[in-house]
C-alpha atoms as one frame of an Amber mdcrd trajectory, in Angstrom:
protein
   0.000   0.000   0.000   1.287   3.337  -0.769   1.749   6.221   1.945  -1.157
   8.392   0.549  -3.539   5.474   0.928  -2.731   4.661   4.554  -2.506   8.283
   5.086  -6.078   8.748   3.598  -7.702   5.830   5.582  -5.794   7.415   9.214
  -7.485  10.673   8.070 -10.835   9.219   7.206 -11.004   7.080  10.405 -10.092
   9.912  12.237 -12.749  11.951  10.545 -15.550   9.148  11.447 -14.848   8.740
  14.951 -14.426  12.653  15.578 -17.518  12.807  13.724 -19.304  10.010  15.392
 -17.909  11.664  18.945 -19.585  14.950  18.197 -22.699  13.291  17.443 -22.614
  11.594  20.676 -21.698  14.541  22.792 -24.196  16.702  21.043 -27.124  14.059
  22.069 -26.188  14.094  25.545 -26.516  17.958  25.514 -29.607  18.128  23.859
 -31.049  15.490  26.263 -29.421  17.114  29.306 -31.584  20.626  27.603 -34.680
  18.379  27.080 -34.583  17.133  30.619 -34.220  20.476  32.445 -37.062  21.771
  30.168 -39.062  18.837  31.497 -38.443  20.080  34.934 -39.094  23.719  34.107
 -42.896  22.643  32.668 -43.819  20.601  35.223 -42.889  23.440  37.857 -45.176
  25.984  35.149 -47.972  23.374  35.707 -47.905  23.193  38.886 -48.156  26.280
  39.490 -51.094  26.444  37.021 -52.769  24.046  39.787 -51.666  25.790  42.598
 -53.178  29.205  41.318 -56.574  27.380  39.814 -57.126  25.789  43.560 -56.599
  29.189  44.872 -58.983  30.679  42.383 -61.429  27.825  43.741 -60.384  28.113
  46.935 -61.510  32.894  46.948 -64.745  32.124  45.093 -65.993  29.645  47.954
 -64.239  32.263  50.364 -66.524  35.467  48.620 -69.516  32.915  48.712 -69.530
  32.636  52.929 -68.511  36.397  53.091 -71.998  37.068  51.095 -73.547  34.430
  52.691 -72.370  35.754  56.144 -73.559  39.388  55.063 -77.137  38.579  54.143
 -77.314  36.858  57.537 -75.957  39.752  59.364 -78.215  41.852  57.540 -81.389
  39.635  58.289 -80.262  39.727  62.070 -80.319  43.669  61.876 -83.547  44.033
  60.568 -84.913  41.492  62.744 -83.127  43.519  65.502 -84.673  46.569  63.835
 -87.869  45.691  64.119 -87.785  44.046  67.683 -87.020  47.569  68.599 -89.533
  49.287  66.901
């Protein structure tokens, strides 16, 4: 075999395995990327539920503060007219 040729297949083997390394390394990044996006979302959705039970959680609140009102208001006139 001549020099060039052996030369040529160090070079091309070289090539291929720098090649194939970069491709591996650069899958392990973007999976590394993909994971800590993962994470990210599932912190967004929870606190999606976190705010949405809260939301639940002030509309039942507003619900016994009105409920609570109209009583206090039926006591008063009931006091109101007891008095009168």
């Amino acid at each position: 075999m001549s020099g060039e040729f052996i030369t040529a297949l160090i070079t091309f083997a070289g090539s291929a395995i720098g090649a194939l390394g970069g491709i591996l390394l650069n899958t392990k990044l973007t999976n590394y990327r993909i994971e800590q996006l993962e994470k990210k979302v599932e912190k967004h959705n929870n606190l999606i539920e976190r705010v949405y039970r809260l939301e639940q959680n002030e509309a039942v609140t507003a619900e016994k503060i009105a409920v609570a009102n109209h009583r206090i208001g039926d006591l008063e006139q009931q006091l109101e007219k007891s008095e009168s």
